[in-house]
Phi, psi and omega in degrees: 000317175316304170317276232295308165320298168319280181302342144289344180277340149328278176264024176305304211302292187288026151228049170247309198270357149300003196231355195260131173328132170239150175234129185274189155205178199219115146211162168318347183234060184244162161216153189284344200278339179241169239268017183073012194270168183284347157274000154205085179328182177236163157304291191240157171315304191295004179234001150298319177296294167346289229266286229285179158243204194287165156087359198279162176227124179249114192257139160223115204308152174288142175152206214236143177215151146281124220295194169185182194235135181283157172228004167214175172273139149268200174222182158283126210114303186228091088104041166268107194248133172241107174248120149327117167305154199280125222066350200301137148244131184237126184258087162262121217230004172219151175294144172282218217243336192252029175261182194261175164032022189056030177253165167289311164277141175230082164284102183232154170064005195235120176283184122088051171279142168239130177228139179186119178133021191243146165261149202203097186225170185028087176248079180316323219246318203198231146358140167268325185204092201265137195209109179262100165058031146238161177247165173076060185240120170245141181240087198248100125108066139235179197224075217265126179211137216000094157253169182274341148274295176255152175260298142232157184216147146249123176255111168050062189257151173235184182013076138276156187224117159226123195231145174080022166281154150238140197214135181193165172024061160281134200282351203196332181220254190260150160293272157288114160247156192225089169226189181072033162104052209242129199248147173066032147307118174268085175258094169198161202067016194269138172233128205234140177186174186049008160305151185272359186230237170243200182297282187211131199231155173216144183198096166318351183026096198289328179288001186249351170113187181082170168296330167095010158234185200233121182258126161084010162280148197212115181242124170185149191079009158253176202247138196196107177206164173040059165224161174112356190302322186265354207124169164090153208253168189300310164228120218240135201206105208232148188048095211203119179212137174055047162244149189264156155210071200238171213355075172252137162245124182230125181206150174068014160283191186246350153289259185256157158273293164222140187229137180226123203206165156237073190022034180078008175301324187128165191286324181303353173266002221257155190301093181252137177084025204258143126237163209256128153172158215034061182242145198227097211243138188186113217237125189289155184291338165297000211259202175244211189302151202269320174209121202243118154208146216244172149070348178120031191267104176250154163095019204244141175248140164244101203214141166074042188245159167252118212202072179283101210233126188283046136229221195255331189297201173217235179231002150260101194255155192183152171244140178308345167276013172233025172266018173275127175103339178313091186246146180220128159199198176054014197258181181225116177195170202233284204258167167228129181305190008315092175074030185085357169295115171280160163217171190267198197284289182296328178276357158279318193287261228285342171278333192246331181102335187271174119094060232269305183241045175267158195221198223178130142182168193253175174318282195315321206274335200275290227248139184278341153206132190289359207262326219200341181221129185242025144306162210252131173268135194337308163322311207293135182319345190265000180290091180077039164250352190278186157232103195310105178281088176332328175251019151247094181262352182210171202257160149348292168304344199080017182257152162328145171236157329276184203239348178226236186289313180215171198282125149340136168267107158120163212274003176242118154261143183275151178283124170301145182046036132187161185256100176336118147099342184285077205261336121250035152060048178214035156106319180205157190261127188227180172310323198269012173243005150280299178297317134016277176326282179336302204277357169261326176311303175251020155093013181282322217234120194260189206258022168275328198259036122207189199268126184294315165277357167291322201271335182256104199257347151242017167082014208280332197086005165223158182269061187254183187277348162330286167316285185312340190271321172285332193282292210276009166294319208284336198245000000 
């Protein structure tokens, strides 16, 4: 009986240890014929995806890959993640041999997934990196670029996550799209431009089935510049509820800066409860509104935003069915749209009730430069004029709110006594404080020969490439 006892536990143990997370790897000099270890690697993506299960890691070597289709769930907790190795550059540049909708990466029907470290370009049908009816998908620090719709898209994705990205020169549409009822979406830190459509868009798309909003979202920290050439707004939001949007800088698109609409669905569709802040938008004089919301977009705080526009539109286009509910104040903004009625500043502040302690002003007075740096100079009027928000705790850069009496207005609090990224100390952040940096970075430099506090530009208490990687987004 004893034996016997040993022996189920024996092999409780050995089909235990069949189940336990494994990490494969992928290199170009690899073959599917083996057993996927780091000494002998597999070839192609699609027979990693084939093999894993939850909790699995899949490491991939630097070189050129064709995309693939997930075939299994991780679960919470474990997983399935394809990562780049570490320094690794992995180029997936083509569709694989079992994918859907012509994009390259494709995740459908499969839940908890991580990819995260890839450049992802020439997806002809749709997607650089396609996520169909699963949930719990992060899309991390990859760099999807002219592709032919999208950079990454999601369909009826739920708890998405896309952080740390570049996403350009999508050919036909969106950098980021997010659609179909997909709730708890996460977009930030992400830099999304030169797409033909917008930066980033969430569209619940209501004719498609689902409840028909997008709920419980939170778009922030992200650079949004040069979109729109075809339409569309820098971040574009249609059926959009109970959502956050906050410390984004959107500039130089060439349409809208952020729209809150209901995609031509009807006003019972329209973007409700949001709040829109300290978000800081600057609209070239060709472009259309700095914040456009529309349609029955009710219930929404605007508060503490910079919403600038270098032509005759301004920073509010808006209509009376979406003023119910409506607190807009603490914003920087010169005319406002009502039913296509332009008004100043003052005739919205006194017809409406709203924006009580909002001001007028232009890029120069505002911007340490309006072509290129929108961080804010000791002078400007939007410095410790906001209203300090519990649920904003820190600015774009990662400093601390607020940093003087009350928080900045617009998505930079300037740091006290000294100016994020000015690293010598002349006033403005340029190409020669990325080289500063640089030069410090690699031991050229001791850490008295910048200003230390500038140079730790997320506030973390260290001086890393972390910074330098934030420094040179600024400039």
């Amino acid at each position: 009986m004893c034996c016997r006892r040993w022996l189920i536990l024996i092999m409780l143990v050995v089909a235990g240890a069949f189940c336990l997370p494994a990490t494969y790897y992928v290199s170009p000099a690899g073959s599917d014929g083996g057993p996927g270890s780091s000494a002998q690697p597999w070839r192609t993506l699609q027979r990693a995806a084939d093999q894993v299960q939850a909790g699995d890691v899949v490491l991939v070597r630097s070189g050129a890959y064709a995309g693939f289709r997930s075939k299994s769930s991780g679960a919470a907790g474990q997983p399935v993640q394809f990562r780049a190795e570490a320094g690794a550059s992995v180029v997936i540049n083509t569709a694989g041999p079992d994918n859907w909708h012509g994009s390259v990466i494709n995740i459908e029907n499969h839940d908890w997934w991580l990819v995260d470290g890839f450049e992802v370009t020439g997806a002809t049908g749709s997607a650089g990196i396609d996520i169909r009816e699963a949930d719990h998908v992060v899309i991390r620090n990859c760099h999807c670029h002219h592709n032919q719709k999208w950079g990454i898209f999601t369909g009826f994705a739920e708890a998405f996550t896309a952080e740390f990205n570049e996403c350009a020169y999508s050919s036909q549409e969106h950098g980021i799209y997010h659609s179909n009822s997909g709730d708890d979406a996460v977009i930030r830190h992400n830099y999304c431009h030169h797409n033909r459509g917008c930066g980033i868009q969430i569209n619940a798309d209501p004719s498609m089935g689902g409840d028909g909003i997008c709920s419980e979202a939170r778009v922030e920290y992200n650079v949004v510049t040069a979109n729109g050439a075809g339409g569309g707004a820098g971040i574009n939001l249609a059926s959009v509820r109970t959502s956050r949007i906050t410390n984004n800088l959107i500039y130089g698109n060439q349409a809208g800066g952020i729209a809150l609409w209901d995609d031509g669905q009807g006003t019972q569709w329209g973007c409700r409860n949001n709040l829109i802040a300290h978000n800081t938008v600057h609209m070239p004089s060709s472009a259309r509104w700095a914040l456009n919301m529309i349609n029955g977009s009710t219930g929404n705080q605007i508060l503490n935003n910079i919403l600038i526009h270098d032509g005759s539109r301004g920073g509010l286009e808006t209509d009376t069915g979406s003023l119910s509910g409506l607190v807009s104040d603490y914003n920087i903004m010169t005319r406002i749209s009502l039913d296509d009625a332009f008004l100043t500043l003052a005739a919205w502040q006194s017809g409406s009730g709203q924006d009580v302690h909002s001001a007028s002003h232009t890029a120069a007075e505002l911007f340490i430069d309006p072509g290129g740096d929108h961080h804010l100079p000791e002078p400007a009027w939007a410095v410790d004029h906001g209203l300090t928000l519990v649920g904003v705790a820190d600015d774009l850069d990662g400093v601390a709110r607020p940093q003087g009496a009350a928080s900045d207005i617009g998505c930079y609090e300037r740091p006290a006594g000294a100016l994020v990224g000015d690293l010598n100390g002349d006033g403005a952040v340029d190409n020669a404080d990325a080289i500063l940096l640089a030069d410090y970075l690699a031991g050229n430099l001791r850490s008295d020969d910048l200003a230390a506090a500038a140079a730790d530009l997320d506030q973390d208490g260290a001086i890393d490439a972390v910074d330098l990687t934030i420094l040179k987004r600024l400039l």
